[in-house]
N, C-alpha and C positions, 0 to 999 in steps of 0.2 A: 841858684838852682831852685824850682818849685817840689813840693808837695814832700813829701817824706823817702825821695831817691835818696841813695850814699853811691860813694862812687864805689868803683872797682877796686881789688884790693890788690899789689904789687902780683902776686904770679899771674892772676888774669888778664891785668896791665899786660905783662911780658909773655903769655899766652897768646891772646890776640895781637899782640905785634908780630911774635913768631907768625900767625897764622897769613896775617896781612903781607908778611916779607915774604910766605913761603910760596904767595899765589900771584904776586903784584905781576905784572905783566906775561901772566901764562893762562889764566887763566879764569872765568868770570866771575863775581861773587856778589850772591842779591843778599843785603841786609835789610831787614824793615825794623821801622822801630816807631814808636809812639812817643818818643823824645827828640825836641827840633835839634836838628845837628848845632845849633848855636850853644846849646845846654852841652854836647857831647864832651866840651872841655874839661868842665864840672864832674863830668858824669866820669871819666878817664882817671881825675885825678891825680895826674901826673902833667905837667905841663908842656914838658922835654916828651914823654914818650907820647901825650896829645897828639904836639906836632906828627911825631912819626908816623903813629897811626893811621889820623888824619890825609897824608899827606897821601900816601901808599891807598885809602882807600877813597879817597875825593878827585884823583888825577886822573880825568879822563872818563869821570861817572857821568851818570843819567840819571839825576835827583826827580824823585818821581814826588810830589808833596799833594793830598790830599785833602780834602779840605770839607767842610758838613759836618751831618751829625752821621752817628755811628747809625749802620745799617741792624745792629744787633737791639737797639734801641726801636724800632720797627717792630720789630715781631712779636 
């Protein structure tokens, strides 16, 4: 894991899997994040609910990845 992240702490673990279970094929969900899903393992800290998470919200997605300098850096 880079920089000063911790992971998630068990109820947000089991938070966001509720949320992921509650939407998985009904209906669509945009996450963005500034962390490459490869860290997201790390970042979950749970390995078992990882997978789950992961699996519910990777299957079937449209990984959109960005790349440059930030636009906020610009102005």
């Amino acid at each position: 894991m880079t920089g000063d992240r911790s992971s998630l702490d068990q109820p947000a673990r089991l938070a966001l899997l509720q949320i992921m279970e509650d939407r998985h094929g009904k209906a669509s969900t945009i996450i963005t994040s500034r962390l490459p899903v490869k860290e997201w393992y790390d970042y979950i800290g749970d390995p078992t609910l990882a997978d789950a998470i992961l699996d519910r919200l990777l299957h079937q997605a449209h990984r959109i990845e960005l790349k440059g300098e930030s636009l906020r850096k610009k102005r």
